[in-house]
N, CA, C and O atoms as a MOPAC input file, in Angstrom:
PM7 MOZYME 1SCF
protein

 N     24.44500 1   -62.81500 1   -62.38400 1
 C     24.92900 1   -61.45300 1   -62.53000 1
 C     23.79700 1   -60.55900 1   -63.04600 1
 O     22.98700 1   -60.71800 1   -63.95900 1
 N     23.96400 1   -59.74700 1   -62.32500 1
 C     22.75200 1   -58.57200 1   -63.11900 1
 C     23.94800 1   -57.31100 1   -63.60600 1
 O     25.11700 1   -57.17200 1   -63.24500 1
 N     23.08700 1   -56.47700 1   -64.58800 1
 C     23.89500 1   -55.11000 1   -65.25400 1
 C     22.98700 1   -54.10000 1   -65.11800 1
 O     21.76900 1   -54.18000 1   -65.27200 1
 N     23.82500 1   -52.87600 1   -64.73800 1
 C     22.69100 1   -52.09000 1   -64.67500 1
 C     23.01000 1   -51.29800 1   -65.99600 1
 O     24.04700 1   -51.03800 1   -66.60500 1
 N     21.52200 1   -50.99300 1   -66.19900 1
 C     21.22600 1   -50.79900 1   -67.82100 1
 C     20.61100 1   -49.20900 1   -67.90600 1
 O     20.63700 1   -48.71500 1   -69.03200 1
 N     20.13000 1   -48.47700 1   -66.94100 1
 C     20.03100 1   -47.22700 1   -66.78100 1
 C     19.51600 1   -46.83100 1   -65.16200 1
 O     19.53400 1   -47.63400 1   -64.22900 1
 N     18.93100 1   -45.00000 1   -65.05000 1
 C     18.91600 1   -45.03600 1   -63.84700 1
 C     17.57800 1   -43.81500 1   -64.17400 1
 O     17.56700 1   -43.03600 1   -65.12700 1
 N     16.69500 1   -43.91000 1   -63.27600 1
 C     15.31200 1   -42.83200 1   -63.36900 1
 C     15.64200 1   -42.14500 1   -62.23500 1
 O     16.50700 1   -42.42400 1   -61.40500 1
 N     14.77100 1   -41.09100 1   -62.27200 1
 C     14.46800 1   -39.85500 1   -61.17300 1
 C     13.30600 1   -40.68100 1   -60.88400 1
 O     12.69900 1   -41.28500 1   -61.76900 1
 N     12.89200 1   -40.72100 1   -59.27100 1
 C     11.43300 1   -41.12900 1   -58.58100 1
 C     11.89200 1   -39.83500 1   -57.57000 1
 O     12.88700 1   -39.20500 1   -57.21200 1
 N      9.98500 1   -39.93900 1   -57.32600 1
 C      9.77200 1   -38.86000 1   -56.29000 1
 C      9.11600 1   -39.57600 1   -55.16700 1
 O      8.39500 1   -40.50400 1   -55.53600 1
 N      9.19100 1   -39.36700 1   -53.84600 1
 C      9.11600 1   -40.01100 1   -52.50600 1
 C      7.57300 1   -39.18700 1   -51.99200 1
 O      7.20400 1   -38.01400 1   -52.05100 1
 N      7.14600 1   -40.03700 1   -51.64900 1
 C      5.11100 1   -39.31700 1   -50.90500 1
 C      5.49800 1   -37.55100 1   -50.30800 1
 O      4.83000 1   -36.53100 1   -50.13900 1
 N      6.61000 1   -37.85200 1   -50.17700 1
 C      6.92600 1   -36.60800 1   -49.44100 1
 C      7.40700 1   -35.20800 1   -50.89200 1
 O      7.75600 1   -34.03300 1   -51.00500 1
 N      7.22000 1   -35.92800 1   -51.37100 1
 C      8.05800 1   -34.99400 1   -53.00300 1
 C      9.23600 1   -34.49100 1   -52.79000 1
 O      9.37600 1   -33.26800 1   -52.78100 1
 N     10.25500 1   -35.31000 1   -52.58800 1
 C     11.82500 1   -35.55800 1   -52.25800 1
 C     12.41900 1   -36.56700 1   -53.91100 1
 O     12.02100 1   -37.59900 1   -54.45200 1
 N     13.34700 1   -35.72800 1   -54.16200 1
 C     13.66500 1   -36.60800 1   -55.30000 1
 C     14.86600 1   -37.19600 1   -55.14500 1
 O     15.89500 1   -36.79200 1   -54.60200 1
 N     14.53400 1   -38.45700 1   -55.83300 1
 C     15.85500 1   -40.18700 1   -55.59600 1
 C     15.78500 1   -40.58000 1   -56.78400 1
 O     14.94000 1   -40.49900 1   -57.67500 1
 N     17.19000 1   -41.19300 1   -56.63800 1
 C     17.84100 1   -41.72200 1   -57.85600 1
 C     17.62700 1   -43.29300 1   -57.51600 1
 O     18.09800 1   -43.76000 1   -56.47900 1
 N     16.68400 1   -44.32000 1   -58.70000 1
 C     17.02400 1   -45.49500 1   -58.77400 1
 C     17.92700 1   -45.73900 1   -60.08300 1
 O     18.18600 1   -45.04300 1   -61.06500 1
 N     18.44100 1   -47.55200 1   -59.50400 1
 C     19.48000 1   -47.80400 1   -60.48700 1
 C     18.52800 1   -48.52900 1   -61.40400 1
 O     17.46800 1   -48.24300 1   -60.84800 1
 N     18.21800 1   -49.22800 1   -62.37000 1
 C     17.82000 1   -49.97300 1   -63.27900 1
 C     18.41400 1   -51.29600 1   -63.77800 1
 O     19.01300 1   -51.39600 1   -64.84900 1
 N     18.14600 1   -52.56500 1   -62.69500 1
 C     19.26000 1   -53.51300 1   -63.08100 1
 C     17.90900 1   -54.67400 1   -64.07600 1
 O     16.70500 1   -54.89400 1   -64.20500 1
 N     19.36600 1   -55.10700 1   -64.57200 1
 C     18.60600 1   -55.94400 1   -65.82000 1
 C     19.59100 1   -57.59000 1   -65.66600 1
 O     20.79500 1   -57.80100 1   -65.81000 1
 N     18.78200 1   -58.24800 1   -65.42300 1
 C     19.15200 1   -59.58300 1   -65.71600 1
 C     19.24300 1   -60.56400 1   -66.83600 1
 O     18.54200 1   -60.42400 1   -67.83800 1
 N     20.20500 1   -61.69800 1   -66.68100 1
 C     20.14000 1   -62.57100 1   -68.09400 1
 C     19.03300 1   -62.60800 1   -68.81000 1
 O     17.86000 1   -62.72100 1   -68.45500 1
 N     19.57000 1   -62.49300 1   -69.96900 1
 C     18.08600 1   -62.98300 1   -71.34700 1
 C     17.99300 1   -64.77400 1   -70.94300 1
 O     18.69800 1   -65.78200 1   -70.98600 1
 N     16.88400 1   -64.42200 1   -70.62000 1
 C     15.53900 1   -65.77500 1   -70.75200 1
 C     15.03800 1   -65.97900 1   -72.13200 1
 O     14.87000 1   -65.04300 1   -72.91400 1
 N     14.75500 1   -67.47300 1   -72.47300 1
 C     13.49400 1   -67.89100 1   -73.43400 1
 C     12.35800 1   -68.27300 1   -72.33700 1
 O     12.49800 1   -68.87400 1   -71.27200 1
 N     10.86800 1   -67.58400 1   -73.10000 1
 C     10.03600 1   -67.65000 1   -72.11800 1
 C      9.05400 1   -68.33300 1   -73.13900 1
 O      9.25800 1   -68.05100 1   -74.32000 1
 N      8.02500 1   -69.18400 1   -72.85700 1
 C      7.16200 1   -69.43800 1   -73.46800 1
 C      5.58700 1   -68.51900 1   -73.30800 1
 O      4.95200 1   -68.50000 1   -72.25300 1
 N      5.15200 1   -67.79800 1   -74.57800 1
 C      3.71100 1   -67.24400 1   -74.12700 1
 C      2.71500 1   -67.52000 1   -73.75300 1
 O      2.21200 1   -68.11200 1   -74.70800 1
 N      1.82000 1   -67.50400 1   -72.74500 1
 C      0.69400 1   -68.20600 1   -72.62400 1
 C     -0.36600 1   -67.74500 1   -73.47100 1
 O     -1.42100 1   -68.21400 1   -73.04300 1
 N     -0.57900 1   -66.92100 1   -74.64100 1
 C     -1.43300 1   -66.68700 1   -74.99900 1
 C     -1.24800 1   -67.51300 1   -76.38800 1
 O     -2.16400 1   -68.18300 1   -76.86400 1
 N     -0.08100 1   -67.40300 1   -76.93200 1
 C      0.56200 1   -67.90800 1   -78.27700 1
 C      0.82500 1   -69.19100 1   -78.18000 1
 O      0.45000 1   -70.09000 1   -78.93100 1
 N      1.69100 1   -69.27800 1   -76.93000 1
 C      2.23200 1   -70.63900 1   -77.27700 1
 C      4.08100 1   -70.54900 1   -77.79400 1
 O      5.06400 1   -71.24300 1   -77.53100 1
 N      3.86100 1   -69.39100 1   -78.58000 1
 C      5.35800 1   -69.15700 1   -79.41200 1
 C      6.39700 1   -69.09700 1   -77.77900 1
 O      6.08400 1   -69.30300 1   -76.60700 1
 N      7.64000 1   -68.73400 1   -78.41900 1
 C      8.80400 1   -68.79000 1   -77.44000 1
 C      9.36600 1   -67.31200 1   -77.84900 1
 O      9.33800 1   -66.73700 1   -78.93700 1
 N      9.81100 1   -66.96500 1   -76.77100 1
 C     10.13900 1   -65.14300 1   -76.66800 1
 C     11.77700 1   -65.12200 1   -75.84100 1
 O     12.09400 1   -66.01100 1   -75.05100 1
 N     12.72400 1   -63.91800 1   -76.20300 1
 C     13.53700 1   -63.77800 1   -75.67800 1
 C     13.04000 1   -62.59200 1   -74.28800 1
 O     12.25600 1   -61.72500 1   -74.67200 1
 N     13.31900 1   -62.54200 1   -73.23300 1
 C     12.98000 1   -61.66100 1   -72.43600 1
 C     14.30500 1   -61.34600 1   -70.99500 1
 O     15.14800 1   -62.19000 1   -70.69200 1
 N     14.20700 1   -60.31700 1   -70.48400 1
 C     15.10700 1   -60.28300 1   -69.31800 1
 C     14.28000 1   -59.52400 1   -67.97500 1
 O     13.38000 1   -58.76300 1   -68.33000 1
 N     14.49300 1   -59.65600 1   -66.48800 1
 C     14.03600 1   -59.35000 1   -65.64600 1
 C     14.64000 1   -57.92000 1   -65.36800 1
 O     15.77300 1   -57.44400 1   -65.30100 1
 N     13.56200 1   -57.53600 1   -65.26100 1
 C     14.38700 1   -56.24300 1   -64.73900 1
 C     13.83500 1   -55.33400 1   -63.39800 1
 O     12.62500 1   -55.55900 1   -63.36600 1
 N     14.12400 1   -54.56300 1   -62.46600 1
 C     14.05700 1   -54.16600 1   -61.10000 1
 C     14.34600 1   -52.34600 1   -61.60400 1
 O     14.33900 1   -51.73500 1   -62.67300 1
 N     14.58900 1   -51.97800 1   -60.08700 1
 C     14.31600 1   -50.90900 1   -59.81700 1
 C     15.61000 1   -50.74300 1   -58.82000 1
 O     15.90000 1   -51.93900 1   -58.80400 1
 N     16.60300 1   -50.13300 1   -57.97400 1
 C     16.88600 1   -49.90100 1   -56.74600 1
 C     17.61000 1   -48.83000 1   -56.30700 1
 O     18.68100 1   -48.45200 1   -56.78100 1
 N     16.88000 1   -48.23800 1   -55.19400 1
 C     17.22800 1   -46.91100 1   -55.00300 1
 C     18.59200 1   -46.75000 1   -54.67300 1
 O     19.25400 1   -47.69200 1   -54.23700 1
 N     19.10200 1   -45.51300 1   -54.86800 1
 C     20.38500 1   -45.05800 1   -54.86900 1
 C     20.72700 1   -43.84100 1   -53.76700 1
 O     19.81400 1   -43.11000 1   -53.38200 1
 N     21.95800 1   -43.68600 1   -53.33400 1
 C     22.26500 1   -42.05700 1   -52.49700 1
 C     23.49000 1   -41.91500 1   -53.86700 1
 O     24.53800 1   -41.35000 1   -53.55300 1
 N     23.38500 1   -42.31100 1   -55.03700 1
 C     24.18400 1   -41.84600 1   -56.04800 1
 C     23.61600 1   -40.52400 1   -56.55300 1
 O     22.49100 1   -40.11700 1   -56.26400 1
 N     24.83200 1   -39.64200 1   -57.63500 1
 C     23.88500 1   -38.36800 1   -57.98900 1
 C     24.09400 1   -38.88400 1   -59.34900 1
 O     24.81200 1   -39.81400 1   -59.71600 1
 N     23.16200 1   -37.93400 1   -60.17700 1
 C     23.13100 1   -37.71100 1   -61.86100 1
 C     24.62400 1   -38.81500 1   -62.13700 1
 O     24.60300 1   -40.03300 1   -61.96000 1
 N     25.41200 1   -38.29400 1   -62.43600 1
 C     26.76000 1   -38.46400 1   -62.74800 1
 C     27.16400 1   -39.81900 1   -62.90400 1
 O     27.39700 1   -40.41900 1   -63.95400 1
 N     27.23700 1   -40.35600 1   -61.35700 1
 C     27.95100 1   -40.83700 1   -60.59700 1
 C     26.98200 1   -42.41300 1   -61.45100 1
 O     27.65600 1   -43.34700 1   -61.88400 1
 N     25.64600 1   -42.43300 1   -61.53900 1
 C     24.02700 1   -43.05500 1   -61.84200 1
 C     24.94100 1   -43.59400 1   -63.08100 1
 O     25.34300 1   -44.74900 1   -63.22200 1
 N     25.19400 1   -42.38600 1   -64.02000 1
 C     26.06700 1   -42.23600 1   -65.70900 1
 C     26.43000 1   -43.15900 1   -65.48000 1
 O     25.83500 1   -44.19000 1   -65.79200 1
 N     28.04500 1   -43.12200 1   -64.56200 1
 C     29.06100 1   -43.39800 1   -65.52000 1
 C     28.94400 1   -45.01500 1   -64.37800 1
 O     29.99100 1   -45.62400 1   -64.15800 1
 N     27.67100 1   -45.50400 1   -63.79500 1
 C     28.24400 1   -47.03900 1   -63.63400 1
 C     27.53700 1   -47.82800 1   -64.52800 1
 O     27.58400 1   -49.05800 1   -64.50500 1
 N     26.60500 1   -46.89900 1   -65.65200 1
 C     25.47100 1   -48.24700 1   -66.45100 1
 C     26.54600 1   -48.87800 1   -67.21700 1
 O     27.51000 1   -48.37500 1   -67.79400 1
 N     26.10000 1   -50.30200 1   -67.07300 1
 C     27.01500 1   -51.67900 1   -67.75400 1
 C     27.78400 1   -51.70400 1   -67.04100 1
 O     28.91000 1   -51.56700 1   -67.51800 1
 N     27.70400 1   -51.85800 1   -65.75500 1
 C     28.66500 1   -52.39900 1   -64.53800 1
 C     27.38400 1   -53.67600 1   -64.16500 1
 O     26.15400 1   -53.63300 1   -64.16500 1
 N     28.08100 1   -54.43200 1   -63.95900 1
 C     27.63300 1   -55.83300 1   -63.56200 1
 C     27.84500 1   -56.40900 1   -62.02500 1
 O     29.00900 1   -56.72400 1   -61.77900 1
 N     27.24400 1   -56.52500 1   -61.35400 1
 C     26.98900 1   -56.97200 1   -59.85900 1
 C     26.49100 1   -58.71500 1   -59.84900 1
 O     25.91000 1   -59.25300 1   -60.79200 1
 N     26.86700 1   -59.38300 1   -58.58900 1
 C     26.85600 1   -60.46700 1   -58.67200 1
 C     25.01300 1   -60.76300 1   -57.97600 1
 O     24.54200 1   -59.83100 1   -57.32400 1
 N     24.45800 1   -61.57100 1   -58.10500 1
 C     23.10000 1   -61.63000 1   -57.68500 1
 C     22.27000 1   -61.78600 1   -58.77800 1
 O     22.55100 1   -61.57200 1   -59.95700 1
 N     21.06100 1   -62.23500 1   -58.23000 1
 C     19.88200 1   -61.76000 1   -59.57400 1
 C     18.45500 1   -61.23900 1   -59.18000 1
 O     18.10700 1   -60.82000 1   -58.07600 1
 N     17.75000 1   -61.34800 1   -60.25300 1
 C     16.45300 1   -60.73100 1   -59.94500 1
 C     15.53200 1   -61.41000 1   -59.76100 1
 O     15.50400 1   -62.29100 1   -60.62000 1
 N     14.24600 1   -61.52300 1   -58.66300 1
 C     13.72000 1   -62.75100 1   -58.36300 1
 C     12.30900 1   -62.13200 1   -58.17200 1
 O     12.18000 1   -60.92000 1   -57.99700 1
 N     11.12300 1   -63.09000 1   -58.21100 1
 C      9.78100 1   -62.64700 1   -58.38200 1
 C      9.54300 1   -62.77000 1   -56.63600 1
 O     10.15100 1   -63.59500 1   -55.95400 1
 N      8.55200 1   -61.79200 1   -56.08400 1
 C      8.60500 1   -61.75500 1   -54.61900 1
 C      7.50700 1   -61.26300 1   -54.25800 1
 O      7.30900 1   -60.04800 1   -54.24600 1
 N      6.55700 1   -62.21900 1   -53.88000 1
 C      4.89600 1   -62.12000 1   -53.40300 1
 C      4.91500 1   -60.76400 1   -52.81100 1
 O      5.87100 1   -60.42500 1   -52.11400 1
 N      4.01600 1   -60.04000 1   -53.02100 1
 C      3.63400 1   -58.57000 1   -52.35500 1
 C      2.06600 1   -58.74100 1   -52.16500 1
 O      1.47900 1   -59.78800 1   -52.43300 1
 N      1.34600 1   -57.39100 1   -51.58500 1
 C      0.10900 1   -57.40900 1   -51.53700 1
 C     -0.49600 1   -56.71000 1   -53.26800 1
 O      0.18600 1   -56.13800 1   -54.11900 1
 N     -1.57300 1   -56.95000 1   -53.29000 1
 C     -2.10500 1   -56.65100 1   -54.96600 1
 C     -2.25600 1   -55.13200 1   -55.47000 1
 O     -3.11400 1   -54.51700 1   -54.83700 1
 N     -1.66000 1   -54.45800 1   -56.39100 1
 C     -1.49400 1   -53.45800 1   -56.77300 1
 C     -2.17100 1   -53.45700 1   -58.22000 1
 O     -2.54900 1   -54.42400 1   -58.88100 1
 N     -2.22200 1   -51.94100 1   -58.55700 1
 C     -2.60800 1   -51.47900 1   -59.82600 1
 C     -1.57300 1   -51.10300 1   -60.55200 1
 O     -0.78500 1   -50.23900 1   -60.16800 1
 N     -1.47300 1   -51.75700 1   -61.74300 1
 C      0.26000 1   -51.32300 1   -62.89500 1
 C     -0.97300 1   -51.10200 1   -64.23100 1
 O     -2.06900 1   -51.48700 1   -64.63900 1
 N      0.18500 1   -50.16800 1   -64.50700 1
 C     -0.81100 1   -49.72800 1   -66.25400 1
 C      0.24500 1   -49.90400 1   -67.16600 1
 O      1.05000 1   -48.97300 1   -67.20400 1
 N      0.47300 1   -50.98000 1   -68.00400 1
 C      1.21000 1   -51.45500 1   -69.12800 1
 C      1.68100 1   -50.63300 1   -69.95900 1
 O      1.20900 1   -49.49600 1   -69.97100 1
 N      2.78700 1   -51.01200 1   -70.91500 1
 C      3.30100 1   -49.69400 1   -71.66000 1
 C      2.15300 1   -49.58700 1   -73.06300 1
 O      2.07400 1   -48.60800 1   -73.80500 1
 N      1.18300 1   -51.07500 1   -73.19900 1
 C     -0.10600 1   -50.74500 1   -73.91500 1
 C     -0.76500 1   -50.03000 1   -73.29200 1
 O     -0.75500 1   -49.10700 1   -74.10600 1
 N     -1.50100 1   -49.57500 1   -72.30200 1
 C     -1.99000 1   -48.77400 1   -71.21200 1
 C     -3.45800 1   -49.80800 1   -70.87300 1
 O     -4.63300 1   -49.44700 1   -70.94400 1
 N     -2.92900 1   -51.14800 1   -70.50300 1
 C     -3.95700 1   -51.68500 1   -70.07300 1
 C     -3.76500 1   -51.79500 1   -68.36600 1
 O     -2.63000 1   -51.67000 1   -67.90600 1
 N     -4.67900 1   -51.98300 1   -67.65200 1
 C     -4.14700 1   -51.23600 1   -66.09700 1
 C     -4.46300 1   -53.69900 1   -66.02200 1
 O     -5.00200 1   -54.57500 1   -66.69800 1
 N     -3.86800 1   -53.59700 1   -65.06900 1
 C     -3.33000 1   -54.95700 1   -64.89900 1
 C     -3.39500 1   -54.65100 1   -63.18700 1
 O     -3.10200 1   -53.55300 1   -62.71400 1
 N     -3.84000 1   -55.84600 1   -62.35100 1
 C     -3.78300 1   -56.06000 1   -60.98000 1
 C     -2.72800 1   -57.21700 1   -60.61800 1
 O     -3.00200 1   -58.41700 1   -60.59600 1
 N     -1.52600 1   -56.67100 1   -60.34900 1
 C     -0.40100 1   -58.13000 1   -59.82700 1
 C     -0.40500 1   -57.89300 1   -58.54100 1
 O     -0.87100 1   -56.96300 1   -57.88400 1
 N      0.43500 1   -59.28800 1   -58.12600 1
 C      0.77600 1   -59.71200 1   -56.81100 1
 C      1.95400 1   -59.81400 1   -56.52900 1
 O      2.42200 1   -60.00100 1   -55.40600 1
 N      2.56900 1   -59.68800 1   -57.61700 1
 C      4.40600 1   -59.70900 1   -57.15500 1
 C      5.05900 1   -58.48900 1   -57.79800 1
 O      4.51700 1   -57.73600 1   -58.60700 1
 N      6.34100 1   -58.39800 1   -57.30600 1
 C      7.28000 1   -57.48100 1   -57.93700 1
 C      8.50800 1   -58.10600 1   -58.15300 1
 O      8.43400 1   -59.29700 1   -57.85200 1
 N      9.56500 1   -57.78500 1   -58.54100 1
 C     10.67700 1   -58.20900 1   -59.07100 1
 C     11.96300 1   -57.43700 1   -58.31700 1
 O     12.06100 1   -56.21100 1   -58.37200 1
 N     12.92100 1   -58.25500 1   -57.62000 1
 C     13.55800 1   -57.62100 1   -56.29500 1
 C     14.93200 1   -57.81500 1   -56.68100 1
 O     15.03600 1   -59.03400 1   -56.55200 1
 N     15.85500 1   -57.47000 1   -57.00400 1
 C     17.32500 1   -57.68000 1   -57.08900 1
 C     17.42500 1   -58.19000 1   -55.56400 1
 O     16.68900 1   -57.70900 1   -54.70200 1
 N     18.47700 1   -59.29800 1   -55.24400 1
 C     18.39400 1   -60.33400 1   -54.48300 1
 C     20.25300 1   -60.86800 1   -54.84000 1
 O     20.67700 1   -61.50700 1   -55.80200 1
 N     20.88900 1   -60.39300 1   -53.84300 1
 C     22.41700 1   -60.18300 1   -53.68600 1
 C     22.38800 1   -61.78700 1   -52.61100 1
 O     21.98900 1   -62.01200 1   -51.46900 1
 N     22.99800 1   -62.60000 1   -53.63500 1
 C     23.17500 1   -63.51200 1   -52.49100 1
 C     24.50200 1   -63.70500 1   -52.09100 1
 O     24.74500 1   -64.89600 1   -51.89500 1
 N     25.36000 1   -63.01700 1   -51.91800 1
 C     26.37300 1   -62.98900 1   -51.63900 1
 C     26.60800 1   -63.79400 1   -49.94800 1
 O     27.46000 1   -64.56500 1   -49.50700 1
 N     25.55100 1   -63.23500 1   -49.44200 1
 C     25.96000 1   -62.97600 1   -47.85600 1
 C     25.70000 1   -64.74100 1   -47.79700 1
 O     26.43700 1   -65.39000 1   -47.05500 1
 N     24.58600 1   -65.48200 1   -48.64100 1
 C     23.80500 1   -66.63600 1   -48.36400 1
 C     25.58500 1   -67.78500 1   -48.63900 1
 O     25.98300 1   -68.68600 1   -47.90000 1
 N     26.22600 1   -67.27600 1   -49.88600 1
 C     27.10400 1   -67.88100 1   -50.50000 1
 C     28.33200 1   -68.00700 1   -48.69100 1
 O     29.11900 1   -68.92500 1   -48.46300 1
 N     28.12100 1   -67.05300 1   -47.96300 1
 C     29.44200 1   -66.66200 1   -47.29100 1
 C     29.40500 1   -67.74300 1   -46.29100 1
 O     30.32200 1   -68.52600 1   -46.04600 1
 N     27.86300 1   -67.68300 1   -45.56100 1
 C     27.31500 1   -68.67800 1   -45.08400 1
 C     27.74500 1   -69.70700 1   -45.17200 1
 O     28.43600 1   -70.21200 1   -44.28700 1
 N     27.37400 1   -70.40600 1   -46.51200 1
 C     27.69000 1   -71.36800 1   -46.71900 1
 C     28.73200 1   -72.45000 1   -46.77800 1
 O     28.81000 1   -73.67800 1   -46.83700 1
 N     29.68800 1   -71.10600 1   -46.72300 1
 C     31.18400 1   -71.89700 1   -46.62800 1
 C     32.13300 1   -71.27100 1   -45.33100 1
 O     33.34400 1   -71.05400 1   -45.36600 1
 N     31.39400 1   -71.09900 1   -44.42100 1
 C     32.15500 1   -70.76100 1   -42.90300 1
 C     31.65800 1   -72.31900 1   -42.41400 1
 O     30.80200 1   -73.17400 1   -42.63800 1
 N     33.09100 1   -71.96900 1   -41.40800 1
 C     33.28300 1   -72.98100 1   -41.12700 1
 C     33.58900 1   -73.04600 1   -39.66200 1
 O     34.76400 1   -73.16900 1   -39.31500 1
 N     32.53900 1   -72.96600 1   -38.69100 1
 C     32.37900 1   -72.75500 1   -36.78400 1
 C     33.39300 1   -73.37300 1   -36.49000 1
 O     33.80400 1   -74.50100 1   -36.76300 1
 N     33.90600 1   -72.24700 1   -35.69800 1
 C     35.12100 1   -72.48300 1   -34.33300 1
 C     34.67700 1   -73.51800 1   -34.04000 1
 O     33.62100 1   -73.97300 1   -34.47800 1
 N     35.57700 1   -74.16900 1   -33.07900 1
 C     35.91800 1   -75.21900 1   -32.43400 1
 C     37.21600 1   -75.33200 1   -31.26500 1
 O     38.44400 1   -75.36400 1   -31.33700 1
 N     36.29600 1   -75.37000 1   -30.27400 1
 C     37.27900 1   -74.93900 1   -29.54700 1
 C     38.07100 1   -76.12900 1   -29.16600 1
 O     37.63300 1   -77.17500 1   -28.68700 1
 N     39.93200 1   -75.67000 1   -29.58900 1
 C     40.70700 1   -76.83000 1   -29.51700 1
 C     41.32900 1   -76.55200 1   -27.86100 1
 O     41.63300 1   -75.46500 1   -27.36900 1
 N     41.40500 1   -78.15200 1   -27.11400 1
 C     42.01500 1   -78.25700 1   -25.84700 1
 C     42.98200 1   -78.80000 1   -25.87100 1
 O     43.62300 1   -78.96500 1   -24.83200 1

């Protein structure tokens, strides 16, 4: 299950403004690689909306079935909320497996004679 936990204004190359949702997934224990210590942490995404202001409001802490999953991309520039600029390779994708679940439990015709 993911929750969505708030919602931002983004602007499109074209300078068109969209509403994403802000979904946040289960708290993880993560281990640090720099420390060693153990950390509480949660995944969190981005996903765009045709919702308005309002509408953005009144669904944060509504919970959707799916989760958030790490998903190879090509290498980008991110600047940390320390403001150290960092080069990754992945992003983090809300990932609805609903449809995979539906799959899974159909069950092909057969044609009876």
């Amino acid at each position: 299950m993911v929750t969505v936990s708030d919602y931002k204004k983004r602007i499109t190359q074209e300078g068109d403004e969209f509403l994403v949702l802000i979904l946040q997934g289960g708290v993880e224990a993560v281990k640090s690689n720099t420390t060693g210590k153990m950390y509480f942490t949660a995944k969190q995404c981005s996903v765009p909306t045709t919702f308005d202001e309002l509408t953005c409001q009144s669904i944060i802490g509504s919970q959707f079935p799916g989760t958030i999953e790490k998903i190879q991309c090509d290498p980008y520039e991110y600047i940390s909320e320390s403001g150290d600029t960092l080069t990754l390779e992945h992003r983090w994708q809300y990932v609805d497996n609903t449809e995979e679940m539906i799959a899974e439990h159909l069950v092909e015709d057969v044609e009876v004679i």
